[in-house]
Each structure stands twice: as C-alpha cells, then as structure tokens.
C-alpha positions as CSV (number, residue, x, y, z in Angstrom):
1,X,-21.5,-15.9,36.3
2,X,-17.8,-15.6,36.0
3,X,-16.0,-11.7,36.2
4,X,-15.6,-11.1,32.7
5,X,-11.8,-10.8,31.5
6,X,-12.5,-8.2,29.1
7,X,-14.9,-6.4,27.6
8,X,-15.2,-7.0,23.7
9,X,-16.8,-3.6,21.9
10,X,-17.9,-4.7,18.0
11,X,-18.6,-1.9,15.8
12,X,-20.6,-2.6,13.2
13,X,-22.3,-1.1,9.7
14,X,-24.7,-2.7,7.9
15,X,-23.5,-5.6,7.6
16,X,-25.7,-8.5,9.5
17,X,-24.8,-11.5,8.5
18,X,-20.8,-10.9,9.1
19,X,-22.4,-9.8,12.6
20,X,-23.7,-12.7,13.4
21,X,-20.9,-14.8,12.6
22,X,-18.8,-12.6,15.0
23,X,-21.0,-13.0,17.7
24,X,-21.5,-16.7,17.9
25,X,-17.7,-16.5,17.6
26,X,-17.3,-14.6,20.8
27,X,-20.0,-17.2,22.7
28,X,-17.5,-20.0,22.0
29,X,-15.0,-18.6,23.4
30,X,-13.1,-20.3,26.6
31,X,-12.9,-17.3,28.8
32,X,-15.7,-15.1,29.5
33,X,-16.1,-11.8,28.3
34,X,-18.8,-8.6,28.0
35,X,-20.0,-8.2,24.7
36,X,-21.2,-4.7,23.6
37,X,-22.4,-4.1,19.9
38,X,-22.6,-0.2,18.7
39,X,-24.5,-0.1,16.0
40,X,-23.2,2.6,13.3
41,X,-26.5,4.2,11.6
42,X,-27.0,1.0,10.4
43,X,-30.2,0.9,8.2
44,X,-32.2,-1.0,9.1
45,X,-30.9,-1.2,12.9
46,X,-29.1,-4.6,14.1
47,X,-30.7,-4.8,16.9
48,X,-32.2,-8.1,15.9
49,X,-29.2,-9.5,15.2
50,X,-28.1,-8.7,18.0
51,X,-30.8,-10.1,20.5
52,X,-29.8,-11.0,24.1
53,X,-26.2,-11.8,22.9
54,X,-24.9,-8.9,23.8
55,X,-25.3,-5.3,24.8
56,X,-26.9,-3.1,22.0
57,X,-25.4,0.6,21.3
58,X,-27.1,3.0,18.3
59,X,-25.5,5.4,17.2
60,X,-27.6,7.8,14.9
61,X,-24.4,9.9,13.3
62,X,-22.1,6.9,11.2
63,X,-17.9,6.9,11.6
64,X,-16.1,4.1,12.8
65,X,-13.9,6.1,15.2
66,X,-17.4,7.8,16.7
67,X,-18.5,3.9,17.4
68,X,-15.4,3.0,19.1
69,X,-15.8,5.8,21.7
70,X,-19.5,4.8,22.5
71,X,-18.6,1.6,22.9
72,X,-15.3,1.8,25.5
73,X,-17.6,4.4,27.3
74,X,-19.6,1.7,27.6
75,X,-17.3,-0.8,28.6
76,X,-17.5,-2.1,32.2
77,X,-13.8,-3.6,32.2
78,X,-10.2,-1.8,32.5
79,X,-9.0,-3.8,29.3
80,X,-11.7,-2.9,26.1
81,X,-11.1,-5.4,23.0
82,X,-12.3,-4.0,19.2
83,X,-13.1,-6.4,17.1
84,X,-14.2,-5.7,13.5
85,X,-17.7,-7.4,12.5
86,X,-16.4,-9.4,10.1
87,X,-13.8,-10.8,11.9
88,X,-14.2,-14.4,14.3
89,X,-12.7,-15.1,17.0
90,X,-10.6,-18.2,17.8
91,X,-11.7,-19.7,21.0
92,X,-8.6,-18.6,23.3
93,X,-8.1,-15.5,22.1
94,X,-9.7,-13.3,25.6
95,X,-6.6,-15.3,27.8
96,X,-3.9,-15.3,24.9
97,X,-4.7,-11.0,24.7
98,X,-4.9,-10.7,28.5
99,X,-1.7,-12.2,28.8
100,X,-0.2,-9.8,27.0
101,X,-0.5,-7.2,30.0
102,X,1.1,-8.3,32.7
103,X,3.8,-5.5,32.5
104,X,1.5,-2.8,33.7
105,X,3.1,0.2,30.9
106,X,1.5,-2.3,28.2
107,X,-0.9,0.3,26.7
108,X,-2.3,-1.7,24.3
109,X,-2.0,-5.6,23.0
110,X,-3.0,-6.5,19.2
111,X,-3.1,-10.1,17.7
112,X,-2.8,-12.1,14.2
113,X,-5.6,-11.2,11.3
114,X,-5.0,-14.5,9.8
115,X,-7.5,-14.4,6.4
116,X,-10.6,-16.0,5.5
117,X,-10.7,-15.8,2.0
118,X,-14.5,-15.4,0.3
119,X,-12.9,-16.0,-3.5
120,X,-10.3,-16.8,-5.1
121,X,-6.8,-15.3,-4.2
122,X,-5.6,-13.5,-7.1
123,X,-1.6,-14.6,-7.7
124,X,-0.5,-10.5,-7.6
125,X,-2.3,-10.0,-4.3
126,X,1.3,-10.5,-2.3
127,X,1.0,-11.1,1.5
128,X,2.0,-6.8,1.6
129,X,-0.4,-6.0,0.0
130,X,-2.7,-8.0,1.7
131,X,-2.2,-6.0,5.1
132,X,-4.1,-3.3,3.5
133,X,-7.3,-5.8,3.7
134,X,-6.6,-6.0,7.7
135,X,-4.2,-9.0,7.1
136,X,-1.3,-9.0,9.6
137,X,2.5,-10.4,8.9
138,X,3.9,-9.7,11.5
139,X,5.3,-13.1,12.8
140,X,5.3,-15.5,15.2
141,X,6.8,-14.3,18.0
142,X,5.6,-12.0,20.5
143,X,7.6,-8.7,20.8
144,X,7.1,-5.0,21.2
145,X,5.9,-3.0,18.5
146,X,8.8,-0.7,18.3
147,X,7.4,1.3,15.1
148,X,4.2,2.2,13.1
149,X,4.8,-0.6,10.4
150,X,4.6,-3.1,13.4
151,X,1.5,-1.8,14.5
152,X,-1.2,-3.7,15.5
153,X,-4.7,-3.6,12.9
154,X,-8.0,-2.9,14.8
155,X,-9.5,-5.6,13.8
156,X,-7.9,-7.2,16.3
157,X,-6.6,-4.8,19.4
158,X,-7.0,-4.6,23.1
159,X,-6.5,-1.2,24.8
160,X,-5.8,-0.6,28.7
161,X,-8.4,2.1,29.3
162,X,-6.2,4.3,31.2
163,X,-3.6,4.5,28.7
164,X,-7.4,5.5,26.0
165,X,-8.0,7.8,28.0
166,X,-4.8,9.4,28.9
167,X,-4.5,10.0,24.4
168,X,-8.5,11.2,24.5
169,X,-9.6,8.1,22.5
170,X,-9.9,7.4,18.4
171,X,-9.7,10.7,16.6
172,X,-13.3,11.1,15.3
173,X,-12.0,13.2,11.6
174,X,-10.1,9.5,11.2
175,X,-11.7,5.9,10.3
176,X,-14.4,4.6,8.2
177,X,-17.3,7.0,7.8
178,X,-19.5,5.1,5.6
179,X,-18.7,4.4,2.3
180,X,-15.4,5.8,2.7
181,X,-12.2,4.2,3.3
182,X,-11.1,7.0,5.7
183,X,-9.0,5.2,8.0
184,X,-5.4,5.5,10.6
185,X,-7.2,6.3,13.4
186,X,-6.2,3.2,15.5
187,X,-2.3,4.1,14.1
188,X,-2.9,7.8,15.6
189,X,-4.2,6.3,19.1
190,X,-1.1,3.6,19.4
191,X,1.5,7.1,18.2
192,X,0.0,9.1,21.0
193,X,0.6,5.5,23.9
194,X,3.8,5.4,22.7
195,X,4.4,9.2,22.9
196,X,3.1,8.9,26.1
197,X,5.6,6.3,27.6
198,X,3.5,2.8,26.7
199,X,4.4,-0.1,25.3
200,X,2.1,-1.5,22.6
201,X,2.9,-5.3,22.3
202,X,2.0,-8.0,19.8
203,X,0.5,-11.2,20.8
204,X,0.4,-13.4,17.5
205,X,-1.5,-16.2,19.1
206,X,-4.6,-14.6,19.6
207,X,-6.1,-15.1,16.2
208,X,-8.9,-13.6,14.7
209,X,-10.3,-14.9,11.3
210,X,-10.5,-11.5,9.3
211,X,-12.3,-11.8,5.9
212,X,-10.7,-11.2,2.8
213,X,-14.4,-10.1,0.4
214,X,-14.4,-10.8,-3.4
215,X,-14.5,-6.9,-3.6
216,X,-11.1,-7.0,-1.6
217,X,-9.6,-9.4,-4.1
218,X,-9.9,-6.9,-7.0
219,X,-7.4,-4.3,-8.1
220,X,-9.2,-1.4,-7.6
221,X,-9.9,-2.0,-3.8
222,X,-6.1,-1.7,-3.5
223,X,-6.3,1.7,-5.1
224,X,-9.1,3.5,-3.6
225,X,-7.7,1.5,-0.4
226,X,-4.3,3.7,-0.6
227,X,-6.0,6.8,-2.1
228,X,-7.4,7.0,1.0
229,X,-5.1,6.1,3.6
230,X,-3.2,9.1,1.5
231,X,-6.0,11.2,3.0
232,X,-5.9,9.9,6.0
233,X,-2.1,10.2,7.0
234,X,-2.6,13.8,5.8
235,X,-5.5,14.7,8.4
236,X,-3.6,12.8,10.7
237,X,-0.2,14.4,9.9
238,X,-0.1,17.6,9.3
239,X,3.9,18.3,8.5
240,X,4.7,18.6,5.0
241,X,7.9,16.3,5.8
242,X,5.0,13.4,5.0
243,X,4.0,14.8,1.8
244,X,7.8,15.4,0.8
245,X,8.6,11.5,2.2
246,X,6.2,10.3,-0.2
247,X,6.7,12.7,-3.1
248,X,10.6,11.4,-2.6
249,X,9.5,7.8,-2.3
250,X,7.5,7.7,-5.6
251,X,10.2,7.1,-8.4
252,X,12.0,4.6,-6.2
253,X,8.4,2.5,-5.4
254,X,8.0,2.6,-9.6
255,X,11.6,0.9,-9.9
256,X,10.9,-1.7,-7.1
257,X,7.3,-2.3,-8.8
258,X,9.7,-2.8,-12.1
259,X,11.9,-5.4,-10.5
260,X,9.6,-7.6,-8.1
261,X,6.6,-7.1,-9.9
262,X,4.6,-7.0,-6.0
263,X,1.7,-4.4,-6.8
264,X,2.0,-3.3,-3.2
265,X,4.9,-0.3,-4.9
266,X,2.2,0.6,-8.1
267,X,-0.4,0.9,-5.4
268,X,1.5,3.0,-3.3
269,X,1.4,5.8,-5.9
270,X,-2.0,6.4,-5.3
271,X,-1.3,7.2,-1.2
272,X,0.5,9.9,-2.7
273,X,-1.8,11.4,-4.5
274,X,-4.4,10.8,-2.0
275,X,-1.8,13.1,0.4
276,X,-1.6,15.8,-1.7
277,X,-5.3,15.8,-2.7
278,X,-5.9,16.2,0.8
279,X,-4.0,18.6,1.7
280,X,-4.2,20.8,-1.5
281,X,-7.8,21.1,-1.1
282,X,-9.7,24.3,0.1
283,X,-9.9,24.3,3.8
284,X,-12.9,22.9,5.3
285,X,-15.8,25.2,6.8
C-alpha cells in the first residue's frame, strides 16, 4: 500500500449517517490517505459506522476541541487534515491541500466549504451570513491569509504538526461541546501560527461539500450562532478592547442592516451580547 499523504482526523457527534457519507467520500479519493475517526461521547458509539474504514478513537468526555487533540495524537503523518462529519470530500482534494505546503513556514493550509444545501435557501440568508454555517467566500485564488476574516473554517483545514504543536494544539475551553455552539478554537490555533512566524495559506481548489441543515436555514440558528461566537471570542480574548470594538460597532451594524437589508449586521448584535454575557458573568469555580 501506497505512503499515505496525509492523515485525515474526522471528529464526530452523534451524527451517523453524515458519517458515513464522509467516509465513503474520503475512499474515493485519488491520493491515499489515513483515516482516523474520534468518536465524541457519541451515544450510541459509531463504531459500527465506522467498521474497517478507518481507525476508531472514543472519547468518553464530549468537546470538539478535546476530539481534535486525540485524533492529531493519533495521527501517523507530519500534515493532519480535520474534516467535519458532515462535510465530503471532492476526490483531489489530499494533492490540491498538500500542494499548499511546499514553502516549509506554511503552518497550516485551509480549502473551499462550497454548500450542500438540505432545504430551501431562504432569499435573506446572504453569502456573509452564510459563513457562519462553515460556508467559505473567500475566492478563487490561492493567497495568504493575511488576517482573521480570511481565515480558513475547520471544516476544511490541514495543519503541519510542528507548527500544532509548537501553539499546544486546539484550546479545549473553545469549540463545540455538545449542544453548544461554543466555537473559535481553530481561529485561536491559526492567531497563535501566525504569532509564531507561520504562514496560513488558502487553497480554494480543495473543496469540501459542507452541508447547509434545514435547522441552519432558519433565523434563529443565525442568532444562537452569533450569541455564541460572542462567548467564544470572549474566552478566547480576554482584553476589554473586544468588548469596547463591538459595543462601538453596534449602532453602525443597525444603520448598515437599515440600508442593505443583509441580516448578517441584525445578527451581529447578538455577538455582542453574547461578549458581554460572557464576560459579566460570575467567575467560574
């Protein structure tokens, strides 16, 4: 068998059937990779899902950013892919990422979240707002990310391990834990590369399908979605110069909502409050 060109880590949450199309999208694939799946306190376990397909991780104690560690521990390969379970793969996507690293300061390499829609696009859901459902815009050409709005989405990213392991890996108080939409803990991995002296670089041809649920086509997604990225950028961010930026930024994101009518401004109200409840609330034990 063929050395594989990366190693592909798939962290997933009860959510078997978006599983299994990932998987059969990462056999089809033209290059060949290692698979491992960890398994977030999935109940019942995926492990049947999972078969013979790949490796097979379980992690008891659920969080997203907890999963991603397993798995690049794991990881036999110096360049570890994450791909979310319900995303697929486009068959030469593994060459198209690996390409991206031939300078060796490339830290990290992130591709197109192009969207699979499972209902009906609703005419307000604008293509911004539609990045907070792990859509990317962020063209055609391939280019370093030079700031955090370019970043990459980990739906779709590829890390070099050294530059991982240099930042200490994802930030286990960040990402989904659950039910929650707790998230920025790829953004605070890519801020602490860059910090660092890497170059995080965009490769817009290799695609992954991402898909956009009927639940994520509903206005209060978008709401809870920003309430908690709110939350996040405060754990991530302590300085008060965040809280004051988006304090400052609410009035004018109410006159832009006024005169374009994109929901992406109303929505971003709630990111605000989301900050403040966050970091107004009683300390944690």
């Amino acid at each position: 068998m063929s050395e594989p060109l990366l190693s592909v880590v798939v962290c997933t949450h009860e959510r078997p059937d978006d599983l299994a199309r990932c998987l059969a999208a990462l056999e089809a694939l033209e290059d060949p990779v290692e698979t491992i799946v960890v398994d977030s306190a999935s109940r019942p376990p995926s492990r049947e899902v999972v078969g013979e397909r790949a490796r097979y991780a379980y992690v008891e104690e659920p969080g997203l950013s907890r999963a991603r560690n397993v798995g690049a521990s794991l990881a036999s390969s110096d360049l570890i892919a994450f791909v979310d379970d319900d995303a697929a793969v486009e068959p030469g996507w593994a060459g198209k990422l690996v390409a991206g690293f031939e300078n060796p300061r490339v830290g990290a390499v992130g591709g197109t979240c192009r969207a699979a829609f499972q209902a009906p696009r609703p005419r307000w859901l604008s293509d911004r707002l539609l990045q907070y459902a792990g859509i990317t815009r962020f063209g055609a050409a391939a280019r370093e990310a030079r700031t955090s709005a370019e970043y990459p989405f980990g739906a779709n990213v590829c890390v070099r391990r050294a530059a991982l392991d240099e930042v200490g890996g994802f930030a286990e108080q960040l990402g989904r834990i659950g039910c929650s939409l707790l998230s920025g803990e790829e953004a605070a991995v890519l801020d602490s590369m860059r910090a660092a002296g890497w170059t995080i670089w965009l490769e817009p041809d290799a695609v992954v399908v991402h898909a956009v649920t009927p639940a994520r086509c509903e206005s209060r997604y978008y709401w809870r979605r920003l309430w908690w990225q709110g939350r996040s950028r405060a754990r991530a961010q302590r300085s008060w110069r965040v809280g004051l930026r988006l304090v400052v930024a609410a009035p004018v994101r109410l006159v832009l909502w006024v005169a374009t009518r994109d929901r992406v401004y109303l929505y971003r109200l709630a990111e605000t409050v989301g900050y403040l409840r966050e970091r107004l609330a009683p300390a944690r034990s």
